[in-house]
Every structure is written in C-alpha cells, then in structure tokens.
N, C-alpha and C positions, 0 to 999 in steps of 0.2 A: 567351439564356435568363437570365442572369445581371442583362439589363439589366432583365427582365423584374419578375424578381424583387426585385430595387431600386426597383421604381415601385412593385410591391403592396406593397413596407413603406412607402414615404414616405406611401401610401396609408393603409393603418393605425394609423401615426402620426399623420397628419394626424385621422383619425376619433377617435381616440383624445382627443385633445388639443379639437376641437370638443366632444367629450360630457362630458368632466369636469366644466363647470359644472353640467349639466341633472344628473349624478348624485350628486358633491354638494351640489346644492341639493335634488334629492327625497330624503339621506338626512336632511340637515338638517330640511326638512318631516316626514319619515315621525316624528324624535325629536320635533320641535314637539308634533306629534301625539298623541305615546305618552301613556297615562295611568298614572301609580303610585298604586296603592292600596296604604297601610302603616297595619295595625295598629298599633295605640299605647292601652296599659294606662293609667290614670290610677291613682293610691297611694288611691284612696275609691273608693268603693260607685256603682253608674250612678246619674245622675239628682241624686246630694245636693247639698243645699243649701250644702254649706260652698263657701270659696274655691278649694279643688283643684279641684273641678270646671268650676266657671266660668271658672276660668283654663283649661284643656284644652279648653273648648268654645269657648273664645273665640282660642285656639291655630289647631285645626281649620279655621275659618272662616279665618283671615289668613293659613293657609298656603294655603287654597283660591284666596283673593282673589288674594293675591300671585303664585301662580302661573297664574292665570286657570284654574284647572278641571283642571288637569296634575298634581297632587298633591291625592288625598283622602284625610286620614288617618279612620279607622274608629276609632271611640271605645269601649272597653270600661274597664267599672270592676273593681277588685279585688275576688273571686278569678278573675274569668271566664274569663281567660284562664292567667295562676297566679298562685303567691301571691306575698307582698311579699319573701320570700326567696330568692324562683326569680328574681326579674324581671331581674337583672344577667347572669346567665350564659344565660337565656332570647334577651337581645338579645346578648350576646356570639356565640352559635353560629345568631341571624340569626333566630330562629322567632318573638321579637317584635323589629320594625324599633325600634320608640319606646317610649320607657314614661317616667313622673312617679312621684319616688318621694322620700323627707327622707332626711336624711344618718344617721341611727339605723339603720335598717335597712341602706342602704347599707356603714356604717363595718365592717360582719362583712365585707363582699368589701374595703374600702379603711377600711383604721386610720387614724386623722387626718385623715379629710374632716368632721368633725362639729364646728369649730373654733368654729362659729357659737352652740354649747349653752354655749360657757365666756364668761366674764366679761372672755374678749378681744371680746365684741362688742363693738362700733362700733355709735356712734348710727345710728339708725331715721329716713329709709330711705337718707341720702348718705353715711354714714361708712361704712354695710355696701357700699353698691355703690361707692363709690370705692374702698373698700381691697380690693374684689375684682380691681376691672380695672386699680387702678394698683400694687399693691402684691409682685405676681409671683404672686402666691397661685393665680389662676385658671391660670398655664401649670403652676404643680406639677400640680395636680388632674389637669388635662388630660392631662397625663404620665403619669400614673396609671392615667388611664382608656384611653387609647390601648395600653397593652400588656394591655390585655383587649377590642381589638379596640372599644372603646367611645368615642364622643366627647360634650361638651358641646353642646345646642344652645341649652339655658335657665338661667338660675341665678337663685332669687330667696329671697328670704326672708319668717318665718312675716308679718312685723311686730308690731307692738305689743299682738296680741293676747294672752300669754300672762297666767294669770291662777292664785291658790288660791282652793280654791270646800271651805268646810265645811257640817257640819250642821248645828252647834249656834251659834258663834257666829264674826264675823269676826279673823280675825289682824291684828293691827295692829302686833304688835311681835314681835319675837324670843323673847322670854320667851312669846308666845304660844302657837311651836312648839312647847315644852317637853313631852315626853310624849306630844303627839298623833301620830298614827298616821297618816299621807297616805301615797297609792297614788302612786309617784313611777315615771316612767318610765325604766327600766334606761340607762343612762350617764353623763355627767359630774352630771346634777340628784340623784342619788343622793347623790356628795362635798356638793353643796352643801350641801343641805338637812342632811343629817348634820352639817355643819360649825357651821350654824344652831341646832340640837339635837334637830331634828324625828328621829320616824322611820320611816324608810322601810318602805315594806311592799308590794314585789312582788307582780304581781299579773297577768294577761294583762287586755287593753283590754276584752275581751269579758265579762270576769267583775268590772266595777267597779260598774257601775249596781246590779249585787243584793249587793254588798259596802256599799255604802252607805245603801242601802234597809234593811240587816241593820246597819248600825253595825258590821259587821267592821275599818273602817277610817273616823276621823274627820273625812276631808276627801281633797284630791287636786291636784295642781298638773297643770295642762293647757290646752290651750290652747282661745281665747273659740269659736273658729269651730268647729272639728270635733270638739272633746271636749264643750263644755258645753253645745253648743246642738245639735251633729250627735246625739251620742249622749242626748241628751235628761237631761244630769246635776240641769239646775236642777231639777228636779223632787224632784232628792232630796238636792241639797247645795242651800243657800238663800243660805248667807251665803259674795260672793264679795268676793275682796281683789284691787284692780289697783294694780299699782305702775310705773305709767305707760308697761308693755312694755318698760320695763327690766332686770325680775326675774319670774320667772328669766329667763334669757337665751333668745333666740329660737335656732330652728333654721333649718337652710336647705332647700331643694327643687330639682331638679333636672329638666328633660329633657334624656334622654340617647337620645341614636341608634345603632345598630351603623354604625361608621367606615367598614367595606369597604363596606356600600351607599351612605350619604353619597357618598363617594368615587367611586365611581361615573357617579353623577347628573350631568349637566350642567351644567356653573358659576351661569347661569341660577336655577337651580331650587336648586342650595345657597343661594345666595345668600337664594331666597325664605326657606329653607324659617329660615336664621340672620335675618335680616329678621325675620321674624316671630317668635322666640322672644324678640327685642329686646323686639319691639311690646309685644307680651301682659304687658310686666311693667312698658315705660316705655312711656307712662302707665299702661294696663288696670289690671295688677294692684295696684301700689302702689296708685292713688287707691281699688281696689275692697274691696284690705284696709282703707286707713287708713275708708273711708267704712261698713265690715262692723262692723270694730269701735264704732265710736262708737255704731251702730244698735243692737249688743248691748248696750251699757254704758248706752243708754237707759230699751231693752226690756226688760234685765231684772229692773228696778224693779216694774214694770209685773205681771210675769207672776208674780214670786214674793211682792211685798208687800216685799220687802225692796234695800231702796237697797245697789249697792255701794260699799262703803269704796274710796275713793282715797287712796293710800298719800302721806303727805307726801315730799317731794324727800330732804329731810335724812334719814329713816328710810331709806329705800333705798339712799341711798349708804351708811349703817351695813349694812348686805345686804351690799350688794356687796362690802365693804371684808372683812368679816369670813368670805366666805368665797374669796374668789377664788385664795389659796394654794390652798383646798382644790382646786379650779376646774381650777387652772391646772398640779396636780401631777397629778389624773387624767388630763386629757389627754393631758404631756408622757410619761407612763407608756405612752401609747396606744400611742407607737413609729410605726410609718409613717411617714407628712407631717408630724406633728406637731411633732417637732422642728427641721425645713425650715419649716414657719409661725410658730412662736413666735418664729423667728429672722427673720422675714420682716417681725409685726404689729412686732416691737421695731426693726429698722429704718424703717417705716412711721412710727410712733409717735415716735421717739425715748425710748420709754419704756423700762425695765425689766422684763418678763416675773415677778407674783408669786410 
C-alpha cells in the first residue's frame, strides 16, 4: 500500500512539474491581455487650445502606443472630475489614477515644490531640466510625494511664455510699475512684483477678463498660452511686455500617478507608462511650447494692432537683480523643500542663494 502510495505522489509531482510552464505561461498571457483603463484630470478645460492640453493628449496616445493598446488613459479636463484642489488627495486615496496639475496649486499639499516661480530658475529649456535630473532636486520632490502615496511620472516646465499684458500702455522699465495695479497670481510673483514697485491686486482667474474690461485693475502678469490667449485677455489688455521668458520666472507642471497602483502594474507597462511622460516633453512639449510661443508673439500684432514690446537683455537682468532677495526670501519662508533646494540649486550653481 505504501508502495502504492509513493508512485501516485511521484505521479503528481511529475504532473505537477509538466504543467507549470503551460500555467505560467497562460497567467503571463492572460496579464499580456489585461486592459487598464485610468482616468486622468488634465489642470484646463476639455478640448483647449493651450499647451496643457496638447501635452495630455499627446501623453494618452504614447502611452497607448508604447503599450500597444494595454493602457488607455481617459482624458477629462478641469472641474469634470474635481477641482484643482481636490486633485492631489483625489489621486492619493486612488479615485483619480493620473492627473496634470502647476506647482501653485500643488505647493498648499507640498511647500517648496513651486522653486521653479523664483528667480532661482535656470535657463529655458537645458538649465531647468538638467538641474532637475542632476541636481538631487527631483529625488527631494519625489520623497515628498511618495509619502502621500503619490509618484512622478512627468515634470516639465511653463517655457518662455511668461508675459505683462496692460490696457493703456507698454512697461518697459520699472518706473513703469510705479502705481499700476496688475492682477498678480497668489505666491512668490506677489514678492516680486512688490519688490519692483508694482501693486498687486488679488483677484480669482475667473474674475480678471471683466476687471480689465472695467479698469478695476491696470494690467496683469500671466502667462502667453493659457492666460492671454486661453482666456481671451488680448481683447481687453492690448499692450504686452515679453522679457524673453525670463521675467517673471516660469512655473513648473507635473503628472503625477497614485504610487500603489503604478506599483502594481507590470514592469513592462511602468516602464511604458515613465517612457512616455519622457517622450511628451523631450521632444513633444519643449519644441511645442518654444514653437506656441513664438506664434503668439507674432499673432498678437496681428490681432490687436498693437506690436509687443520686447524687453532689452540689460533691463531684465535690472528685474531680476533687483528683486530676487525679494524672490528668494518668500520662498525660503515657504519651509518644506525649500530650504533642502536652495541648498541643493547653491551646490548645483556654485552660487550664493540671494
């Protein structure tokens, strides 16, 4: 009986040991198979014509390609799913997988991710993305975000669209600011511009078009793609000032993923999904900002009658110089990362932090 029973196990084991390829090889296949579909917010409006959008559509597609059809992400725009306040702890507790969002909004859940608005930027577009990827700056972040269950999968920047768009007549110099009233968006461009002599005058984004159309406020610093042409400002500010996207200082953008799903996923398919948040900004984005802007800077001669002023080299560095203390003390005030990056661009730099 015994010896019996010794053949029906070697028997079993033998089966056993036959089948494990054919089974993992059909679970292998069956994951081949699987399809993830992940919502994902973009930080604009469905459909608009700025660069956030094109960039997330262009996202979508290279994650679809790279994964051959195995990953679709579903594209909605802000508020559709929620709003630009909700969207960090929304992907944290998993109810949206992906979302696109600027470090402004961001900095209320992580102080000192917004480093990119001070007058520590780096030149447009190699100095911002080397001193992200070489300078330690992206692992702080990422530390950051990882104990909100949150990871990196994109980082890019506004580029050299930033721009002052008034009603009445162009700034050209600092004594310009003097008195005038510009709707200045809530963080570090507040210090600046103060530092400058302008003043600031709070305001929500939704309520600047009929502030200006009203003269409530003289002008507005914002950016070429989504503030002046998304929101249709040229219409009612005419004369704009570019100071070569130098000044003010650009911001940065981000997609970010909930981490436990990422982690999850198959090597494969991370792979695709970080592959392509590469893609979408080296080349895509960059060539698509630097080639957006130029079109505006053309266009908007065109449309308002009126040519923009291009800010001389030498005046801007007077900008920069003379507010960057201020710049550079809002931030360091921020607390979070901030202190961790300032410490981070001065070893990069070998510079002195203002």
């Amino acid at each position: 009986m015994d010896r019996k029973l010794m053949l029906l196990g070697s028997l079993c084991v033998a089966l056993v040991l036959v089948l494990m390829p054919f089974v993992a090889a059909f679970g292998q296949g069956a994951a081949e198979k699987k399809i993830w579909t992940l919502k994902y917010q973009s930080m604009t409006t469905r459909g608009s014509q700025d660069s956030a959008w094109a960039i997330d559509t262009k996202f979508a597609q290279l994650v679809s390609d790279k994964t051959k059809g195995r990953v679709k992400i579903e594209l909605y725009g802000t508020p559709e799913i929620v709003n630009w306040g909700e969207m960090a702890r929304a992907c944290e507790e998993g109810t949206l997988p992906m979302f696109e969002l600027q470090d402004g909004p961001l900095a209320t859940d992580f102080r000192g991710i917004e480093w990119n608005t001070t007058t520590l930027r780096l030149d447009w577009p190699k100095g911002i993305f080397d001193f992200w990827e070489k300078s330690g700056v992206r692992n702080v972040v990422a530390r950051e975000l990882a104990k909100r269950n949150l990871m990196i999968v994109s980082f890019f920047e506004w580029g050299d669209g930033q721009c002052i768009v008034t009603r009445k007549a162009h700034v050209k110099t600092m004594d310009d600011l003097k008195g005038i009233k510009l709707r200045i968006p809530p963080g570090t461009w507040v210090s600046v511009f103060q530092a400058l002599g302008a003043t600031p005058a709070p305001m929500p984004s939704s309520e600047l078009y009929s502030a200006l159309e009203r003269g409530v406020v003289d002008g507005c610093v914002t950016g070429m793609d989504v503030g002046l042409m998304g929101w249709k400002l040229y219409e009612v500010a005419k004369y704009l000032t570019f100071a070569g996207g130098k000044f003010p200082p650009g911001g940065s953008r981000f997609i970010i993923m909930n981490k436990s799903l990422f982690d999850g996923l198959p090597k494969d398919i991370q792979k695709a999904i970080l592959d392509a948040g590469h893609e979408v900004i080296h080349p895509f984005g960059v060539d698509y900002m630097n080639k957006r802007t130029e079109n505006i800077l053309k266009e908007f001669g065109k449309i308002t009658g009126i040519p923009p002023y291009m800010m001389p080299p030498a005046e801007i560095d007077k900008w920069v110089q003379a507010s960057s203390a201020a710049s550079v003390k809002y931030y360091r005030d921020r607390g979070g990362m901030a202190p961790e990056i300032i410490s981070l661009w001065e070893k990069y730099t070998g510079k002195k932090a203002p």
